[in-house]
N, CA, C, O and CB atoms as a CASP TS submission, in Angstrom:
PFRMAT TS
TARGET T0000
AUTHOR 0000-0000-0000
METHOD Language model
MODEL 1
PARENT N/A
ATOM      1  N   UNK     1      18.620  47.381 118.776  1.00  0.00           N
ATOM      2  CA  UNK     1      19.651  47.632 119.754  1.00  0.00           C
ATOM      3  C   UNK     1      20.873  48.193 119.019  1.00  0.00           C
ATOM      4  O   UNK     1      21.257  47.733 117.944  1.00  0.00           O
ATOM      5  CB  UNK     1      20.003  46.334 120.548  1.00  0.00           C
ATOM      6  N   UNK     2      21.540  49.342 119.740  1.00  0.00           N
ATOM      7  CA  UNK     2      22.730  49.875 118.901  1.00  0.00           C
ATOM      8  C   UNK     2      23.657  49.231 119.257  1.00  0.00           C
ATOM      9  O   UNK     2      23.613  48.495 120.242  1.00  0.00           O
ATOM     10  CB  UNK     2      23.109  51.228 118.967  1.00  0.00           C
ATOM     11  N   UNK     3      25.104  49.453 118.206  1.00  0.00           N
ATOM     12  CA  UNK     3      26.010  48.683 118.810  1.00  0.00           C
ATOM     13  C   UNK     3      26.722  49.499 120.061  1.00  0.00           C
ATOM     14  O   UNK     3      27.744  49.008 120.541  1.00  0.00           O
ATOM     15  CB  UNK     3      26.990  48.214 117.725  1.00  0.00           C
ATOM     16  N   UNK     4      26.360  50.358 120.434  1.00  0.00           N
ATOM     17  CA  UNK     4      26.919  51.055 121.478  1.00  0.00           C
ATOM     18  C   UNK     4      26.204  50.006 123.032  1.00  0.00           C
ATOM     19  O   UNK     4      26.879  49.684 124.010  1.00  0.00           O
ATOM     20  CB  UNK     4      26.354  52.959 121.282  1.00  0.00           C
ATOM     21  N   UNK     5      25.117  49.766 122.872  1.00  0.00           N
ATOM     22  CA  UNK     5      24.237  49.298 123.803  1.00  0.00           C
ATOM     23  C   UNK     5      24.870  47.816 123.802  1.00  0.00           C
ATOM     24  O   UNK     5      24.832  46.980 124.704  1.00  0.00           O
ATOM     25  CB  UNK     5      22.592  49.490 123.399  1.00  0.00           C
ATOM     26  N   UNK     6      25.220  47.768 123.047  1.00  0.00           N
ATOM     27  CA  UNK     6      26.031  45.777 123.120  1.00  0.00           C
ATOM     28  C   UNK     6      27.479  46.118 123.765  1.00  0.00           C
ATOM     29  O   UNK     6      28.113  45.241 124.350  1.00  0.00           O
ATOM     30  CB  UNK     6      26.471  44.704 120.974  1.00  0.00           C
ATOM     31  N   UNK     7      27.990  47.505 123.618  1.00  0.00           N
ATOM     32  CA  UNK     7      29.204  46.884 124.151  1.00  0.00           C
ATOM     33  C   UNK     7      29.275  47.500 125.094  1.00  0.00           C
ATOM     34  O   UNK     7      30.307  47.152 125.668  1.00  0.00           O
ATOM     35  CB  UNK     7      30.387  46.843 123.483  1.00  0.00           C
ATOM     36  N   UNK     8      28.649  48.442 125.776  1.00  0.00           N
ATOM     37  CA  UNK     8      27.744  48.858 127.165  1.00  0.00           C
ATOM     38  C   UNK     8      27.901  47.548 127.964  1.00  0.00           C
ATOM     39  O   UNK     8      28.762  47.230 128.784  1.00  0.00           O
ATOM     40  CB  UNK     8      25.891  49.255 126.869  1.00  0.00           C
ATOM     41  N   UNK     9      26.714  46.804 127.446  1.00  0.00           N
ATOM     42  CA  UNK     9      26.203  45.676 128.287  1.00  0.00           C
ATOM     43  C   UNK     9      27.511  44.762 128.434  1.00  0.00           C
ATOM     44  O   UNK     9      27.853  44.285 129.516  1.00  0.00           O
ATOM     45  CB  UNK     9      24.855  44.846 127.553  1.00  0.00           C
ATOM     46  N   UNK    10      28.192  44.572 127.256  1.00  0.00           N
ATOM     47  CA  UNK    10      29.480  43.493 127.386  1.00  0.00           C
ATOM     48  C   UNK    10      30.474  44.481 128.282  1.00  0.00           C
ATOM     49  O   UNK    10      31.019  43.584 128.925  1.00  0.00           O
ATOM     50  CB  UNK    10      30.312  42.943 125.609  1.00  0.00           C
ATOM     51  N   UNK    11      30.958  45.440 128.667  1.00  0.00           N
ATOM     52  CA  UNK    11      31.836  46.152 129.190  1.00  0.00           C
ATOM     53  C   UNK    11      31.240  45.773 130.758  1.00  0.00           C
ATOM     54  O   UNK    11      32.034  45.406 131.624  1.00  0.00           O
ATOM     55  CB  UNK    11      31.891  47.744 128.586  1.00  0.00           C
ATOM     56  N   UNK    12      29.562  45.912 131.086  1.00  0.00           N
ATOM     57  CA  UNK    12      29.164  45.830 132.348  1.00  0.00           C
ATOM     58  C   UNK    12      29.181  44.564 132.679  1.00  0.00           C
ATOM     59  O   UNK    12      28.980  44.337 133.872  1.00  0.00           O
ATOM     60  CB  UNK    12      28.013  46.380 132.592  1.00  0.00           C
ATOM     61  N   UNK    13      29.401  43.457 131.824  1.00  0.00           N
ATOM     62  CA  UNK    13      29.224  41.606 132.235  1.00  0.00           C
ATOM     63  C   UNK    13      30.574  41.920 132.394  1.00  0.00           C
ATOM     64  O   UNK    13      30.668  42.086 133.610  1.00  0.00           O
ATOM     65  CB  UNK    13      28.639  40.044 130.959  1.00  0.00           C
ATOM     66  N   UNK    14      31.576  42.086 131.949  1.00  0.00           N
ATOM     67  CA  UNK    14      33.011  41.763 131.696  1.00  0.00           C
ATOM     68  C   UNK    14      33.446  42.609 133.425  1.00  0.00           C
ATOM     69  O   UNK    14      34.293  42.179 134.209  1.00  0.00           O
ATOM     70  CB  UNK    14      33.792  42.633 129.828  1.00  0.00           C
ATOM     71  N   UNK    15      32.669  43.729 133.607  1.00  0.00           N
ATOM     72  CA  UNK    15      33.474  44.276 134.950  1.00  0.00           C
ATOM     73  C   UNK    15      32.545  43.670 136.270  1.00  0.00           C
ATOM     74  O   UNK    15      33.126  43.556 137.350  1.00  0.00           O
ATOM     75  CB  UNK    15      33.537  46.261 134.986  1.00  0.00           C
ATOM     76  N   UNK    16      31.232  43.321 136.174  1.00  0.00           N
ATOM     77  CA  UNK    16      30.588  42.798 137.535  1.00  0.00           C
ATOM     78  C   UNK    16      30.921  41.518 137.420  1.00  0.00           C
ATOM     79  O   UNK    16      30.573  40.874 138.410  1.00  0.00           O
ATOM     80  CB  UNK    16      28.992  42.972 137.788  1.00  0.00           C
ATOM     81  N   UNK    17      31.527  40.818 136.496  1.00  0.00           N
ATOM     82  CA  UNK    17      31.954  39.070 136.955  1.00  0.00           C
ATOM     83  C   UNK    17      33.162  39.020 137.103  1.00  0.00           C
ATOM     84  O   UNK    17      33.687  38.230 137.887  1.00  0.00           O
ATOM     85  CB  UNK    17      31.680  37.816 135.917  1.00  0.00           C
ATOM     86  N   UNK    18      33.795  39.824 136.404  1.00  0.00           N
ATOM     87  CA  UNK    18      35.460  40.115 137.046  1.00  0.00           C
ATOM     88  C   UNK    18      36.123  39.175 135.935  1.00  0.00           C
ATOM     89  O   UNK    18      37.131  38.557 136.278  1.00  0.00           O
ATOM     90  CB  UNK    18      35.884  39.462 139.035  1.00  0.00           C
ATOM     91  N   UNK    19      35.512  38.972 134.282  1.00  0.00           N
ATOM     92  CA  UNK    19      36.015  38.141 133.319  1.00  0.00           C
ATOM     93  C   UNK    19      37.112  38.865 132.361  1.00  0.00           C
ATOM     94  O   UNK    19      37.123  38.717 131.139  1.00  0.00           O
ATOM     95  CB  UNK    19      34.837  37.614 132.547  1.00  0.00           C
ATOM     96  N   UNK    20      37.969  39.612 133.035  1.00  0.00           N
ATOM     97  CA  UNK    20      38.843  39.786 132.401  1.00  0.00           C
ATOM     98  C   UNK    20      40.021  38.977 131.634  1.00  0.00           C
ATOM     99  O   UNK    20      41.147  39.446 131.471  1.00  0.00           O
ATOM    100  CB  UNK    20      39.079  40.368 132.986  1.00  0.00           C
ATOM    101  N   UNK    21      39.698  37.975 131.284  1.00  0.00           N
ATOM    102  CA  UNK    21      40.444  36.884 130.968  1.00  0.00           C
ATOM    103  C   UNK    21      39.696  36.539 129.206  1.00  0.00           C
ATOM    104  O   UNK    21      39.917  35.573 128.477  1.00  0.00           O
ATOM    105  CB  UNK    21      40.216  35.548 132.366  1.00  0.00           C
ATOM    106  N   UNK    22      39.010  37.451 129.024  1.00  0.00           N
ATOM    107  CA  UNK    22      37.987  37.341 127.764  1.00  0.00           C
ATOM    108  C   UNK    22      38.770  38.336 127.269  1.00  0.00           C
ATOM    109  O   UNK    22      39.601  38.059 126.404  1.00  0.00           O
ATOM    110  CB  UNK    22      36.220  37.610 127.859  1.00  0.00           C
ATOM    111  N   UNK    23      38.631  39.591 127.721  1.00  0.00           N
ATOM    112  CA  UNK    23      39.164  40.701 126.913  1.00  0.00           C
ATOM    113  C   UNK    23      39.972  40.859 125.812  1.00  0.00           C
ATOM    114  O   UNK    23      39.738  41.547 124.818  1.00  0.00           O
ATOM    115  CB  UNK    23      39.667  41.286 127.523  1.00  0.00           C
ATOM    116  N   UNK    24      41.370  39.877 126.150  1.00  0.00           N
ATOM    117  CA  UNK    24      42.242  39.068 124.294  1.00  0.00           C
ATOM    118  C   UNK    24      41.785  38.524 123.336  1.00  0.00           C
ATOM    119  O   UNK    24      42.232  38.401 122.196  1.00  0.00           O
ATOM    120  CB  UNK    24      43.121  37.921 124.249  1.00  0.00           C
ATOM    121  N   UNK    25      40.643  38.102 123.910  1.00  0.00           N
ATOM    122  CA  UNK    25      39.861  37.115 123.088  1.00  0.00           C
ATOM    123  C   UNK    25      39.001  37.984 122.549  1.00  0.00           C
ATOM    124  O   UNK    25      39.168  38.138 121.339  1.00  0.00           O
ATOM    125  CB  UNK    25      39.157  35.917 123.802  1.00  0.00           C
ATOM    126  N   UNK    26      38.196  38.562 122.999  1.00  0.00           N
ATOM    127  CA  UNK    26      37.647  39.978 122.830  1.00  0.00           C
ATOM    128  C   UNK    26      38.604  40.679 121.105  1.00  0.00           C
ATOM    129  O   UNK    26      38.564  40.542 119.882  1.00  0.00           O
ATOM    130  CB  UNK    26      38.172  41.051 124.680  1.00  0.00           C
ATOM    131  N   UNK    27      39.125  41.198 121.853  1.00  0.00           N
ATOM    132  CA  UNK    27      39.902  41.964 121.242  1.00  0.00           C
ATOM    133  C   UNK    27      40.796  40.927 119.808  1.00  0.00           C
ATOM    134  O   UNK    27      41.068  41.416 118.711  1.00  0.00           O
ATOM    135  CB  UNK    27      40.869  42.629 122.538  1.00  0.00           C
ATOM    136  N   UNK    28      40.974  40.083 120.047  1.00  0.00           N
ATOM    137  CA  UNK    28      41.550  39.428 118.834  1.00  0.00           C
ATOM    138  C   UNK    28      40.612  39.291 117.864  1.00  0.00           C
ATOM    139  O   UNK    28      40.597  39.843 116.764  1.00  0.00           O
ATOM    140  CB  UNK    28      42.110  38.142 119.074  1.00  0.00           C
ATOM    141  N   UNK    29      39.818  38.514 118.333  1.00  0.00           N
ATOM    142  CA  UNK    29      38.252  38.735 117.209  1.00  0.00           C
ATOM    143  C   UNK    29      38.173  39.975 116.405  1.00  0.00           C
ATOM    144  O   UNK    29      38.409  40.090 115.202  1.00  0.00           O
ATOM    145  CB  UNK    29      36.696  38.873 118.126  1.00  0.00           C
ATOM    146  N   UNK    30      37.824  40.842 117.208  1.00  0.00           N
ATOM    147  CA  UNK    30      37.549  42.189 116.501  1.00  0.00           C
ATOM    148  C   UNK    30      38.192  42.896 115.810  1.00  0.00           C
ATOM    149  O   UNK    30      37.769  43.718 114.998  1.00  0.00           O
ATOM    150  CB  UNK    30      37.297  42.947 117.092  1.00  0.00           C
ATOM    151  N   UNK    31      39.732  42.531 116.180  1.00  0.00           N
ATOM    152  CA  UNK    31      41.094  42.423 115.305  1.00  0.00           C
ATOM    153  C   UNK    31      40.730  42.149 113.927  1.00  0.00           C
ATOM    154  O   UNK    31      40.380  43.029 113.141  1.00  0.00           O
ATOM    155  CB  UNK    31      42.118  41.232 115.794  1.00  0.00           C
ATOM    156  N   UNK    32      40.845  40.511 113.553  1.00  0.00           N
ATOM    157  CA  UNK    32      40.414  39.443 113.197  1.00  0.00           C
ATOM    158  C   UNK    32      39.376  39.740 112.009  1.00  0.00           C
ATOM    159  O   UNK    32      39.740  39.688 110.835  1.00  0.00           O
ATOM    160  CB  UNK    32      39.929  38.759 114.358  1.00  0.00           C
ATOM    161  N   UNK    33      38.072  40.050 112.382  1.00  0.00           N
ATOM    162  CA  UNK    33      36.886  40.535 111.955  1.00  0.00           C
ATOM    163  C   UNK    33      37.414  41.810 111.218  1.00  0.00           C
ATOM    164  O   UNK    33      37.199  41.716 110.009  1.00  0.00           O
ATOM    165  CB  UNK    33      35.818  40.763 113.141  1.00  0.00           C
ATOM    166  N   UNK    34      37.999  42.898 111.552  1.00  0.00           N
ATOM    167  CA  UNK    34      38.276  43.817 110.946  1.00  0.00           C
ATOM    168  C   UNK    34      39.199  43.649 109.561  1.00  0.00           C
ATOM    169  O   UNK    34      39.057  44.290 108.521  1.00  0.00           O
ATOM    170  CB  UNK    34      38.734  44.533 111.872  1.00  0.00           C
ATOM    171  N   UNK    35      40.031  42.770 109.796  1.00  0.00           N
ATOM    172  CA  UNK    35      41.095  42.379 108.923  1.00  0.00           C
ATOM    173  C   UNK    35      40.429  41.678 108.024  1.00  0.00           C
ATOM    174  O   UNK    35      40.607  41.964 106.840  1.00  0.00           O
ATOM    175  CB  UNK    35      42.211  41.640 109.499  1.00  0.00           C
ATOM    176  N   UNK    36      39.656  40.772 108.326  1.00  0.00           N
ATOM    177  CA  UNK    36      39.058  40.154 106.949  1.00  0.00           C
ATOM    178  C   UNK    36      37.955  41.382 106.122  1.00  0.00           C
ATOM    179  O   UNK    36      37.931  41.366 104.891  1.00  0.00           O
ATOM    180  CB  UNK    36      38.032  38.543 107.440  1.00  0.00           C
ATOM    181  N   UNK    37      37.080  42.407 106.888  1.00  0.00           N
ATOM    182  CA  UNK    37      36.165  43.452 106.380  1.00  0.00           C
ATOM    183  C   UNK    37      37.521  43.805 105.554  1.00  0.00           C
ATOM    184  O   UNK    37      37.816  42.834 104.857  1.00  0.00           O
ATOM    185  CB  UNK    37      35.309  44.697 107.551  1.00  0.00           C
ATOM    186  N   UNK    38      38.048  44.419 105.469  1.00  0.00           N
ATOM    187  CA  UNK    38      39.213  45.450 105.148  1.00  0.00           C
ATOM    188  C   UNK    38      39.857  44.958 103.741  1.00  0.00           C
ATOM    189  O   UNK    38      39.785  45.672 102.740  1.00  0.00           O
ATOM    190  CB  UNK    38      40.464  45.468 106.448  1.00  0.00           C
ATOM    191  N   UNK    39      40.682  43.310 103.730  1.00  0.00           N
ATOM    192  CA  UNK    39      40.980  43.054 102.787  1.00  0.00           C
ATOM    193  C   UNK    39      39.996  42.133 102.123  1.00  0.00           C
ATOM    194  O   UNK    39      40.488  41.321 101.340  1.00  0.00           O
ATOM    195  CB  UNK    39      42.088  42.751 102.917  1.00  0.00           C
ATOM    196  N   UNK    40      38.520  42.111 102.318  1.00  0.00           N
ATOM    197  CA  UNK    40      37.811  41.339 101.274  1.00  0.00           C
ATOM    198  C   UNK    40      37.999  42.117  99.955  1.00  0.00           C
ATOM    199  O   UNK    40      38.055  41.097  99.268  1.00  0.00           O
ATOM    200  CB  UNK    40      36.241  41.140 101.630  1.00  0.00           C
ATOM    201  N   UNK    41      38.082  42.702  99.422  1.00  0.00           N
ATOM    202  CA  UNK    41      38.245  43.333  97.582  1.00  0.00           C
ATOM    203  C   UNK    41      39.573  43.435  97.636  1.00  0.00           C
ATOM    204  O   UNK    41      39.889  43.517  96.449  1.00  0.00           O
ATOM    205  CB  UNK    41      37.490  45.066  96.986  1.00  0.00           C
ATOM    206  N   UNK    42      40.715  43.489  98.382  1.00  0.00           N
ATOM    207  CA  UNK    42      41.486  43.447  98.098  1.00  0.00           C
ATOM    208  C   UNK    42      42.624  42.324  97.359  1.00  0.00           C
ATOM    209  O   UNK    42      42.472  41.144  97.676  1.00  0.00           O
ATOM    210  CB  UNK    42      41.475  43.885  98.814  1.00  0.00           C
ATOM    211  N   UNK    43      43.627  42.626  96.495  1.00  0.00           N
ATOM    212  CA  UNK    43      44.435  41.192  96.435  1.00  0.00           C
ATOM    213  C   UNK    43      45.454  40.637  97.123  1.00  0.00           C
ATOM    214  O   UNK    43      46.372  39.965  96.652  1.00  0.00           O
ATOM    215  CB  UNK    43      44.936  41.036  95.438  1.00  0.00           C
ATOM    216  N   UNK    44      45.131  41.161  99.110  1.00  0.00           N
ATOM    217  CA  UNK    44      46.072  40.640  99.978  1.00  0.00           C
ATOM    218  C   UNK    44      44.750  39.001 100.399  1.00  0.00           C
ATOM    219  O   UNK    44      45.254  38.008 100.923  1.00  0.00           O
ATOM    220  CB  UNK    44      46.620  42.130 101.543  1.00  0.00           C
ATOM    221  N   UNK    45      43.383  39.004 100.116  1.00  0.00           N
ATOM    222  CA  UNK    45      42.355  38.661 100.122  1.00  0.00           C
ATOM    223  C   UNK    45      42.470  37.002 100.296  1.00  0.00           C
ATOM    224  O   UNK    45      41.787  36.406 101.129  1.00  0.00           O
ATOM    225  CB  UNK    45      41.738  39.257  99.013  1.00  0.00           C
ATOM    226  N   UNK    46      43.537  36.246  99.297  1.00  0.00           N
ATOM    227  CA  UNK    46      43.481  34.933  98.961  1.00  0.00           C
ATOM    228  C   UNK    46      45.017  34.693 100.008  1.00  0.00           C
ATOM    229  O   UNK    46      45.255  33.513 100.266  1.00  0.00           O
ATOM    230  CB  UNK    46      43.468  34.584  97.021  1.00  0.00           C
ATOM    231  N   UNK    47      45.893  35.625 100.516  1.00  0.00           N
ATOM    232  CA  UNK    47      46.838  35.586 101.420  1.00  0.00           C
ATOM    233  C   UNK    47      46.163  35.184 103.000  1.00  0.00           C
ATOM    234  O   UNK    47      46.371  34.267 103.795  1.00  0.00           O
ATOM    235  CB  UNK    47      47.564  37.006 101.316  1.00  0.00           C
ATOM    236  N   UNK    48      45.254  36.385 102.984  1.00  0.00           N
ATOM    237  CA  UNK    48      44.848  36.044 104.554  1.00  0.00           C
ATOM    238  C   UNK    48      43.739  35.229 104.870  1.00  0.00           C
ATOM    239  O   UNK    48      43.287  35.152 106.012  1.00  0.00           O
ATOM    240  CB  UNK    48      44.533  37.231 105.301  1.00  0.00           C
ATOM    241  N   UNK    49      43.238  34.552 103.795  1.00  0.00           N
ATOM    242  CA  UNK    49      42.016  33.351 103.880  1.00  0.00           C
ATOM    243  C   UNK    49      43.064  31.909 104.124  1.00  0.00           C
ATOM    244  O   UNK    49      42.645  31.033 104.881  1.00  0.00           O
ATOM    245  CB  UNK    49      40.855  33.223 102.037  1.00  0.00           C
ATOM    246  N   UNK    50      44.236  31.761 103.534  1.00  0.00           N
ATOM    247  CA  UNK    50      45.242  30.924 103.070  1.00  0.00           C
ATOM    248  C   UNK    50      45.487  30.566 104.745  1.00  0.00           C
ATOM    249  O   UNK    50      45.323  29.448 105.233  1.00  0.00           O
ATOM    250  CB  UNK    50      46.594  31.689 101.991  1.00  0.00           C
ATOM    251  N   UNK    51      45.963  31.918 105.573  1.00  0.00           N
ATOM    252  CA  UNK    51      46.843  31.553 106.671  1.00  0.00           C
ATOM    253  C   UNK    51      45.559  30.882 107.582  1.00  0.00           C
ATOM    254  O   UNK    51      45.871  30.222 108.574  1.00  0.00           O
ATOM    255  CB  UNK    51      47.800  32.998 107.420  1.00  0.00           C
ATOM    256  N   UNK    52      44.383  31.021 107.303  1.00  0.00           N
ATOM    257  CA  UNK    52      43.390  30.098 108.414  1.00  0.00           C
ATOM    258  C   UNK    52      42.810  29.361 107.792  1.00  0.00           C
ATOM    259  O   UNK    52      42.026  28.580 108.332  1.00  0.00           O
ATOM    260  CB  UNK    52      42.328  30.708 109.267  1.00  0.00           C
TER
END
């Protein structure tokens, strides 16, 4: 399954149940997730493991 097809399907759960109340949550994660990909080799690395 691509990731296009996952967020297809999550875009179509999120608009036929009317769960727009996920979407921050959604979106913070992926925030979140990105920020740790990004500074793992970096030496901001032991800063942003620290704050959680």
């Amino acid at each position: 399954m691509s990731k296009l097809t996952t967020l297809g399907q999550l875009w179509t759960f999120l608009r036929e149940r009317k769960k727009w109340w996920l979407m921050p949550i959604i979106f913070f994660l992926i925030l979140l997730g990105g920020l740790i990909v990004l500074t793992k080799g970096s030496a901001l690395a032991p800063f942003i493991y620290a704050v959680f």
